[in-house]
PASEBA-1860 file (N, C-alpha, C; in nm, 3 decimals):
! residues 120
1> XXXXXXXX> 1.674/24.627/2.455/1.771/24.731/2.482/1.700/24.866/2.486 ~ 1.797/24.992/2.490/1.702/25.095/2.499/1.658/25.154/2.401 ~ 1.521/25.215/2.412/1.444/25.238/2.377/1.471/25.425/2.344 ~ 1.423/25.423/2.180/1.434/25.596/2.128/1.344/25.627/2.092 ~ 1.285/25.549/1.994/1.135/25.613/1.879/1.053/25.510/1.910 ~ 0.908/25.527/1.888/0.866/25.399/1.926/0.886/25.316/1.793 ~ 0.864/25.169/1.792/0.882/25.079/1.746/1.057/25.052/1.667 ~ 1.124/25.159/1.729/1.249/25.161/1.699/1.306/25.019/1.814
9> XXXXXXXX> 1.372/24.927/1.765/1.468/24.829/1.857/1.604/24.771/1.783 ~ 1.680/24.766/1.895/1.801/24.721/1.861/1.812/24.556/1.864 ~ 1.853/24.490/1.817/1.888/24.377/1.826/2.036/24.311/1.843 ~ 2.027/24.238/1.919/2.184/24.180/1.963/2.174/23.993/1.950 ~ 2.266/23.983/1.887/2.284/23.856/1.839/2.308/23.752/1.946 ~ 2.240/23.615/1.981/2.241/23.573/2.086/2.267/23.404/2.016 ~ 2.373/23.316/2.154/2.401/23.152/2.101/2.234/23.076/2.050 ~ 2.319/22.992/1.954/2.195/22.898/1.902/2.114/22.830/2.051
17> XXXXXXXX> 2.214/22.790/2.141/2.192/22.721/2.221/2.063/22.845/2.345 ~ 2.111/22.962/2.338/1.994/23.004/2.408/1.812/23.018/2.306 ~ 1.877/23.030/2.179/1.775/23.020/2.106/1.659/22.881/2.102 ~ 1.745/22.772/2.169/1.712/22.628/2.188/1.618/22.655/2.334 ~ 1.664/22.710/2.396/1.604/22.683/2.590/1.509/22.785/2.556 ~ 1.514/22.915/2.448/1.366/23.017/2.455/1.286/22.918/2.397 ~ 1.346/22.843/2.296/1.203/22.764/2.221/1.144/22.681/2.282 ~ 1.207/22.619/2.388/1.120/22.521/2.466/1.038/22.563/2.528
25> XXXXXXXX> 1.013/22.737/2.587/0.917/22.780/2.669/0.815/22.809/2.555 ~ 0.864/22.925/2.468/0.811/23.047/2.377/0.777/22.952/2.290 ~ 0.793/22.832/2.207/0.789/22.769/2.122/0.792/22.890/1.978 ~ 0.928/22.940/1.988/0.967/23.006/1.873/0.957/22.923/1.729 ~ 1.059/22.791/1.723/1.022/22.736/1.580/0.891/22.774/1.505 ~ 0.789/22.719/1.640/0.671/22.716/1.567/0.636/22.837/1.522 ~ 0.681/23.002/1.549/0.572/23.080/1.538/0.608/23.137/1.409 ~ 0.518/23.215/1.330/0.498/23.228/1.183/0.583/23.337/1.194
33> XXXXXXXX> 0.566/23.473/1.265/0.653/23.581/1.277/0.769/23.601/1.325 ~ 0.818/23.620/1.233/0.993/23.606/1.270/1.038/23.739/1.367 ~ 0.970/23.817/1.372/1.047/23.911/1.483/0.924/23.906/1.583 ~ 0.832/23.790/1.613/0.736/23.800/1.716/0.791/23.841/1.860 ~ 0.719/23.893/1.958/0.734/23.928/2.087/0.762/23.798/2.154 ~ 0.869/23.774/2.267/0.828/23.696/2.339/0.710/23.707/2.468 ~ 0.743/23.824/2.522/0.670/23.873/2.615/0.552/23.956/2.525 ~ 0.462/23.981/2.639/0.371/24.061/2.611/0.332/24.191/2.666
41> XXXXXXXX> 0.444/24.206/2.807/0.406/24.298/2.834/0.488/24.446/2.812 ~ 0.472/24.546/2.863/0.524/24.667/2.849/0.665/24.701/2.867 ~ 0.730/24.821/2.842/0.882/24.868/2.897/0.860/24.930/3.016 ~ 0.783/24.936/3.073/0.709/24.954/3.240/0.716/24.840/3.327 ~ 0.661/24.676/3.265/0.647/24.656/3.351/0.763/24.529/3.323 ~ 0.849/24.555/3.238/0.960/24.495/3.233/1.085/24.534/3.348 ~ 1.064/24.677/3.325/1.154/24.762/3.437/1.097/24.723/3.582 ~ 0.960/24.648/3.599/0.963/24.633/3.735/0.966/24.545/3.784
49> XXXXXXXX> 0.989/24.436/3.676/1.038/24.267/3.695/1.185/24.305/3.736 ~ 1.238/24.367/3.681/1.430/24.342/3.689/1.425/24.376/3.812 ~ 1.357/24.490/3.832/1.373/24.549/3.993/1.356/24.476/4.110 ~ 1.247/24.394/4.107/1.212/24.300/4.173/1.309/24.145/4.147 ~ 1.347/24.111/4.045/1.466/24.010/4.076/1.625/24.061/4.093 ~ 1.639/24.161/4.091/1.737/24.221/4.180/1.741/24.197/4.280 ~ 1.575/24.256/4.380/1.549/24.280/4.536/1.592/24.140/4.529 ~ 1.526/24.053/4.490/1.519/23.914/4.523/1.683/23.808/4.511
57> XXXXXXXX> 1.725/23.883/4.457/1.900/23.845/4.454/1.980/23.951/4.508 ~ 1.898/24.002/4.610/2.042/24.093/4.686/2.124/24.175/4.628 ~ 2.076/24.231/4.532/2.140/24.324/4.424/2.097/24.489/4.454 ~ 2.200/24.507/4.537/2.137/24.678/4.545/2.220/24.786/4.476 ~ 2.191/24.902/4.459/2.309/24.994/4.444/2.198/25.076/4.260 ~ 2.357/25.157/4.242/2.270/25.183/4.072/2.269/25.061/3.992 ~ 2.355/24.972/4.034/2.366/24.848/3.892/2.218/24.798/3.935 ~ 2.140/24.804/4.034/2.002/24.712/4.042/1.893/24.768/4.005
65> XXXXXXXX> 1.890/24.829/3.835/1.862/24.865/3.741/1.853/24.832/3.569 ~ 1.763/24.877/3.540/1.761/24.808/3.363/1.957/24.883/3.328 ~ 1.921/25.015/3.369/2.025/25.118/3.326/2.196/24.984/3.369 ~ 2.178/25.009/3.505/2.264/24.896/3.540/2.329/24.792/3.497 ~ 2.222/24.695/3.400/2.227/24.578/3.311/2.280/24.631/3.217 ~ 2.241/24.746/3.154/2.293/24.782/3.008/2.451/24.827/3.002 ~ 2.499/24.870/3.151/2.609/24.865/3.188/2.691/24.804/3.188 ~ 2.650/24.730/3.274/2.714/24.594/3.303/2.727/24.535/3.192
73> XXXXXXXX> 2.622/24.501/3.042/2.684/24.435/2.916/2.768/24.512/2.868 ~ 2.748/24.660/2.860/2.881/24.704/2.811/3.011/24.668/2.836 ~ 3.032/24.649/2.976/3.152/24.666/3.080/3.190/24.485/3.030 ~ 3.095/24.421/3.014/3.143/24.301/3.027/3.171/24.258/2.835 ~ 3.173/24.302/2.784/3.133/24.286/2.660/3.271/24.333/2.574 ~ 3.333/24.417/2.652/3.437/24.508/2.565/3.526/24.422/2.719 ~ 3.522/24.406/2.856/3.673/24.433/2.880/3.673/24.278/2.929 ~ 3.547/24.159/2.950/3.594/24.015/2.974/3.589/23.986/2.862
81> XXXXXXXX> 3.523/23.974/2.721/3.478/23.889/2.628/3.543/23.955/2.540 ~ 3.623/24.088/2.516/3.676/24.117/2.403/3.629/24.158/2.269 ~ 3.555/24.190/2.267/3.410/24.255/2.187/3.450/24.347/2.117 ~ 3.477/24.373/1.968/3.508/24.542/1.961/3.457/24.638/1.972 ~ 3.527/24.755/1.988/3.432/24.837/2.078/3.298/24.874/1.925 ~ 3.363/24.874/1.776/3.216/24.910/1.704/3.104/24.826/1.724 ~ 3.131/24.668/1.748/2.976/24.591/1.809/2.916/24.649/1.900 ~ 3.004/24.671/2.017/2.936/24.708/2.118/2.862/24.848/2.096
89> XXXXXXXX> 2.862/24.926/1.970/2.865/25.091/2.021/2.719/25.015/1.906 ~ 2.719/24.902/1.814/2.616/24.911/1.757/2.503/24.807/1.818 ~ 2.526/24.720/1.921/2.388/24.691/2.000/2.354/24.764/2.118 ~ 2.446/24.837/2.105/2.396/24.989/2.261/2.321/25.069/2.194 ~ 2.354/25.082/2.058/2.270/25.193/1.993/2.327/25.317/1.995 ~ 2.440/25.389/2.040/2.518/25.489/2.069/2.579/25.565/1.864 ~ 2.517/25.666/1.897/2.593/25.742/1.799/2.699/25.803/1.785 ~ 2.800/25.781/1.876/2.936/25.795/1.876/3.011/25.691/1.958
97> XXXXXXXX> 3.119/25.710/1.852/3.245/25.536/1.914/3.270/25.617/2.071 ~ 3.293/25.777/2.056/3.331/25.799/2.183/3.212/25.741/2.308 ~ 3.120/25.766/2.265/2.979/25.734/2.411/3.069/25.561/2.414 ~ 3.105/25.466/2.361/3.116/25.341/2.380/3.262/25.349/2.448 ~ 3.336/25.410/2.354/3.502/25.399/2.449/3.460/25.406/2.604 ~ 3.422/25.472/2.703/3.408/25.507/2.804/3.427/25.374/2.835 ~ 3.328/25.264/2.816/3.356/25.115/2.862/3.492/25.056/2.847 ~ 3.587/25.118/2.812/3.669/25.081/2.779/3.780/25.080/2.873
105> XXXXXXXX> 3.745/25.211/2.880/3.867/25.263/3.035/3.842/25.189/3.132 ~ 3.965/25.099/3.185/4.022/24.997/3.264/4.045/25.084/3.341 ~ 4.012/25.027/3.496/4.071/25.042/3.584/4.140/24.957/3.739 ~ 4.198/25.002/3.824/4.217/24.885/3.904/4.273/24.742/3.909 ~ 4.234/24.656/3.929/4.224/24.530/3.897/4.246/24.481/3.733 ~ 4.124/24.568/3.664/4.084/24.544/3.503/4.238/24.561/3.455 ~ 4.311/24.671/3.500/4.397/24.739/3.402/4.512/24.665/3.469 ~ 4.534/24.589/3.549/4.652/24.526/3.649/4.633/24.417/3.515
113> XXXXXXXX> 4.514/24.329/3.501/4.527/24.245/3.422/4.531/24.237/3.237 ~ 4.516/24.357/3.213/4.536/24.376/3.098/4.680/24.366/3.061 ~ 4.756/24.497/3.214/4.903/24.509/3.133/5.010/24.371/3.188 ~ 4.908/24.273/3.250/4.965/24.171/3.251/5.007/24.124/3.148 ~ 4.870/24.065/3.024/4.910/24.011/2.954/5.017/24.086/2.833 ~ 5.081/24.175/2.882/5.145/24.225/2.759/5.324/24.176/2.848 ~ 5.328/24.128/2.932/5.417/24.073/3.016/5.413/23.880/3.033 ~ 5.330/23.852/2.923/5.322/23.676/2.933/5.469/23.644/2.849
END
């Protein structure tokens, strides 16, 4: 996630089951350090992998970006999956609930189906 101080990181809690498919590559069980790297390389040249499997999936616009992704979990995190908004404001890293509300505001479509369900 993003990045403030160095060696400052956020962590976000992820299924056992993806923890199962990293270990088969990374062979996590095995490794002695519990917050070891998977990767090795930089926040440079991470930003230019995404970029490049974007290009490569037809993904253009601002979302075909790290910035984009971090978006997009917000957006998806608080208005498909129901997330409260304090999780979300604490694996974004945001020092105010207000910077996180913003994800919040429905619109369009989002907000057609919200005030649906208050009509089931």
């Amino acid at each position: 996630m993003k990045k403030r101080k160095k060696g400052i990181f956020r962590s976000i809690p992820v299924p056992e089951r993806l923890i199962e498919s990293l270990s088969l590559v990374h062979a996590l069980r095995e490794t002695k350090h519990k917050n070891a790297r998977l990767w090795k390389f930089t926040r440079m040249t991470g930003w230019r992998k995404i970029k490049e499997i974007m290009t490569i999936a037809n993904i253009q616009g601002s979302q075909a970006t790290a910035k984009g992704l971090r978006h997009g979990f917000g957006g998806y995190a608080i208005a498909d999956c129901e997330i409260p908004l304090n999780m979300v404001q604490k694996w974004l890293g945001h020092a105010e609930l207000k910077t996180t509300a913003i994800y919040a505001n429905a619109v369009g479509k989002e907000e057609r189906d919200i005030a649906n369900k208050m009509w089931r």
